[in-house]
Residue frames as qw, qx, qy, qz and C-alpha x, y, z in Angstrom:
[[0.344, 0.314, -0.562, 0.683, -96.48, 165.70, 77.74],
 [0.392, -0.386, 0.184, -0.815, -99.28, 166.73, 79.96],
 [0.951, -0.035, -0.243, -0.187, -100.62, 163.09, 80.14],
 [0.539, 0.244, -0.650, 0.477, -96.99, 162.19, 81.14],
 [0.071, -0.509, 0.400, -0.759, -97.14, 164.56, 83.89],
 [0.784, -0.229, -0.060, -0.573, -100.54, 163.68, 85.11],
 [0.881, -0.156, -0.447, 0.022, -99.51, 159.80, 85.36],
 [0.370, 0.215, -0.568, 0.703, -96.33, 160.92, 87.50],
 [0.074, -0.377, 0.238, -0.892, -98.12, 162.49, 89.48],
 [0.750, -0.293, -0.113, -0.582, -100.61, 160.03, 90.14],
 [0.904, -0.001, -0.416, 0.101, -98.22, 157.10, 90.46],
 [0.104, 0.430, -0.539, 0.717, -96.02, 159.72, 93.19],
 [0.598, -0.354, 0.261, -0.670, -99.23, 159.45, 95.47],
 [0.952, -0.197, -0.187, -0.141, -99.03, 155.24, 95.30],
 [0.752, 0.318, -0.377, 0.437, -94.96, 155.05, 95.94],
 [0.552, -0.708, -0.099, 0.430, -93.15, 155.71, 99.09],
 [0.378, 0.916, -0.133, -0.020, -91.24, 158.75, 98.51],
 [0.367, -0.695, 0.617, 0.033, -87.69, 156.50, 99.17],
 [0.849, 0.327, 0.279, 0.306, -88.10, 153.94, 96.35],
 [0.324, -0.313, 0.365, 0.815, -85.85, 154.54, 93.87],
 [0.148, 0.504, 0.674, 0.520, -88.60, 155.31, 91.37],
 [0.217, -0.874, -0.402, 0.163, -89.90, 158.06, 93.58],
 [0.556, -0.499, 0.240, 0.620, -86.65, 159.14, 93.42],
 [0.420, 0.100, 0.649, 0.626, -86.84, 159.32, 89.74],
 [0.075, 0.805, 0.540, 0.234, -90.30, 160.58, 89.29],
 [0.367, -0.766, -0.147, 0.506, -88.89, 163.33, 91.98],
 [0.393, -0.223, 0.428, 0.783, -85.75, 164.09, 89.61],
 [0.227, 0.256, 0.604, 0.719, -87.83, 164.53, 86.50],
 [0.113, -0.917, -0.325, -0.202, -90.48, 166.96, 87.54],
 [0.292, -0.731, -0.035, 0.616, -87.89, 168.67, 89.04],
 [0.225, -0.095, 0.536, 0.808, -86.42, 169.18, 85.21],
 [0.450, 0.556, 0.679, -0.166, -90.13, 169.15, 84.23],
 [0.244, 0.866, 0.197, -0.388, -89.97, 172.41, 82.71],
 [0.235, -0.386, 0.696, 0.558, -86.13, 171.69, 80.73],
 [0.446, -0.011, 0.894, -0.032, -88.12, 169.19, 79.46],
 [0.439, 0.803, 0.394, -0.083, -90.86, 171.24, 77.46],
 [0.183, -0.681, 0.372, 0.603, -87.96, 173.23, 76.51],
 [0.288, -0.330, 0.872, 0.219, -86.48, 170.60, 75.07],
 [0.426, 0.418, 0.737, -0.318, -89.54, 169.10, 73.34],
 [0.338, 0.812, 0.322, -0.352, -90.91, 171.83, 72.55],
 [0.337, 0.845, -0.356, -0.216, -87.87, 173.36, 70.23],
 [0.950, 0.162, -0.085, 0.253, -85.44, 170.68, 67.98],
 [0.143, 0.811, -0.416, 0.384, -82.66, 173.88, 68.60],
 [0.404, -0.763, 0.416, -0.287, -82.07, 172.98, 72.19],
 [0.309, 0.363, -0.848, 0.232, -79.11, 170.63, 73.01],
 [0.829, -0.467, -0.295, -0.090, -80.54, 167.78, 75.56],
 [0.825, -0.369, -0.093, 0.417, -76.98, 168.38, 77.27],
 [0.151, -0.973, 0.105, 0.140, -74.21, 170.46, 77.85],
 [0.855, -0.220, 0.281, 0.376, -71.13, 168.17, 76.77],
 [0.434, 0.515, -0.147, 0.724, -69.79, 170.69, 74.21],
 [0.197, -0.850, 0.320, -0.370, -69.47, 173.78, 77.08],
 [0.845, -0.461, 0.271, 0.000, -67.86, 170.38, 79.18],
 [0.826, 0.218, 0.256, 0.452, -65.64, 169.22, 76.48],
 [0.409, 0.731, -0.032, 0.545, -64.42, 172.82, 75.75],
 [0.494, -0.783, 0.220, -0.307, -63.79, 173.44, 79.57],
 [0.963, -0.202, -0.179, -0.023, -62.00, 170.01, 79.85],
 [0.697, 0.332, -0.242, 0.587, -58.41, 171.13, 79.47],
 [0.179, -0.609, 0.222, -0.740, -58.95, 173.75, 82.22],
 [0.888, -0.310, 0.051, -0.336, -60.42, 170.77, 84.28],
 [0.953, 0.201, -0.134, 0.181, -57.32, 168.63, 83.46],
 [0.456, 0.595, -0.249, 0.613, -55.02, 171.18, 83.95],
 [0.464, -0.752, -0.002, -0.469, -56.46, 172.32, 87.04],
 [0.944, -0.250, -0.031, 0.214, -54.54, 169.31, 88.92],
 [0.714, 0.347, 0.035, 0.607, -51.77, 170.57, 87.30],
 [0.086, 0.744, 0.076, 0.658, -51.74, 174.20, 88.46],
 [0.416, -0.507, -0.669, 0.351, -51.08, 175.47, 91.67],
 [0.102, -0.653, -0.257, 0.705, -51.49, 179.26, 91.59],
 [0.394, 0.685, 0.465, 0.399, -52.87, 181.22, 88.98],
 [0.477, 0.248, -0.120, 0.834, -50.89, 184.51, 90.78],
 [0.081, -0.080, 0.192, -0.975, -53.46, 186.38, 92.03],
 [0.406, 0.566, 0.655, -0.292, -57.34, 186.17, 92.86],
 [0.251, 0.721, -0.133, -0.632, -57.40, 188.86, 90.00],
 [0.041, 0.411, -0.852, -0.321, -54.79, 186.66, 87.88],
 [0.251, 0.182, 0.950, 0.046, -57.53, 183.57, 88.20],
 [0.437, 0.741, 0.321, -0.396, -60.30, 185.86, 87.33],
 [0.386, 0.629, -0.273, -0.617, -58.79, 186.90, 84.37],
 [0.044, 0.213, -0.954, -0.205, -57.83, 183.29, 82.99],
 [0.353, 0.508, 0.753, -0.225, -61.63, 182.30, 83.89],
 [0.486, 0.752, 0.213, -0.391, -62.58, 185.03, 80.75],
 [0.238, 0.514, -0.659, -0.496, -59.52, 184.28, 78.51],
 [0.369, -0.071, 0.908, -0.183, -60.93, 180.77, 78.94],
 [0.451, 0.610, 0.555, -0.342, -64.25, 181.33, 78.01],
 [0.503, 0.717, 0.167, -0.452, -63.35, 183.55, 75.31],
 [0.047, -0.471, 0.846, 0.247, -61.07, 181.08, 73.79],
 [0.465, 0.239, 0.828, -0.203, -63.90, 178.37, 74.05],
 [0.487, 0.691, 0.301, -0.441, -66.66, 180.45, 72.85],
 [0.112, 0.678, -0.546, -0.478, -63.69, 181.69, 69.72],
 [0.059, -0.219, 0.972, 0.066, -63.01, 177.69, 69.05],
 [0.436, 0.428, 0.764, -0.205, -66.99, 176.73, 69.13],
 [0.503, 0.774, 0.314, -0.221, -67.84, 179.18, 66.32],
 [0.784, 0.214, 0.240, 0.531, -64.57, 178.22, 64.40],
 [0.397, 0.884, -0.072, 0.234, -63.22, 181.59, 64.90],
 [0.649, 0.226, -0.247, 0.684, -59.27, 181.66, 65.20],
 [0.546, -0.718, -0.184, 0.390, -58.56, 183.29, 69.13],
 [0.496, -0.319, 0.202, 0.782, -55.11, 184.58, 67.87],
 [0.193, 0.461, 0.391, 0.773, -56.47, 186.40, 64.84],
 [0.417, -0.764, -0.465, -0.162, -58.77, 187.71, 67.63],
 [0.453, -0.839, -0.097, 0.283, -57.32, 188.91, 70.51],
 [0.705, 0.086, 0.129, 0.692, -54.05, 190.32, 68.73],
 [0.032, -0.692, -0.136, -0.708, -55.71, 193.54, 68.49],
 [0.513, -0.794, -0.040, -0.325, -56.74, 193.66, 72.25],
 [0.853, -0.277, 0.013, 0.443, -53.83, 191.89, 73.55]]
């Protein structure tokens, strides 16, 4: 990875910085560090598309909504959200859940 770096870095100093390849080189040192993340451990996701895909119906719906009753009222629907997602990503059944706190 270091060797990567190194070439970017040499091939930034031949390229105007308005190609589109500057552009690129730009983009990916900015992630530089995701990148070793990412690399470095097989754990980490390269993306986010489950937290996107579990948000989507809130995203879909959103069109659909026009008041959520209160600033309070949206705040609280932003954490039943989440903790409906979060419930649904680690297969555990919301309703069996929140019936106690509810």
């Amino acid at each position: 990875m270091q060797s990567l770096y190194d070439r970017i870095q040499q091939q930034m100093k031949t390229l105007s910085r308005h190609s589109d390849t500057a552009k690129a080189f730009a983009y990916l040192l900015k992630q530089w560090k995701a990148l070793n993340v990412y690399c470095s451990n097989g754990w980490v996701e390269i993306d986010n598309n489950i937290a996107e895909n579990a948000l989507r119906g809130v995203a879909v719906g959103r069109k659909n909504w026009l008041f959520a009753g209160s600033d309070s009222g949206g705040e609280h629907a932003v954490v039943l959200y989440s903790l409906i997602g979060t419930c649904r990503l680690n297969n555990v059944e919301p309703e069996k859940l929140s019936a106690p706190v509810i």
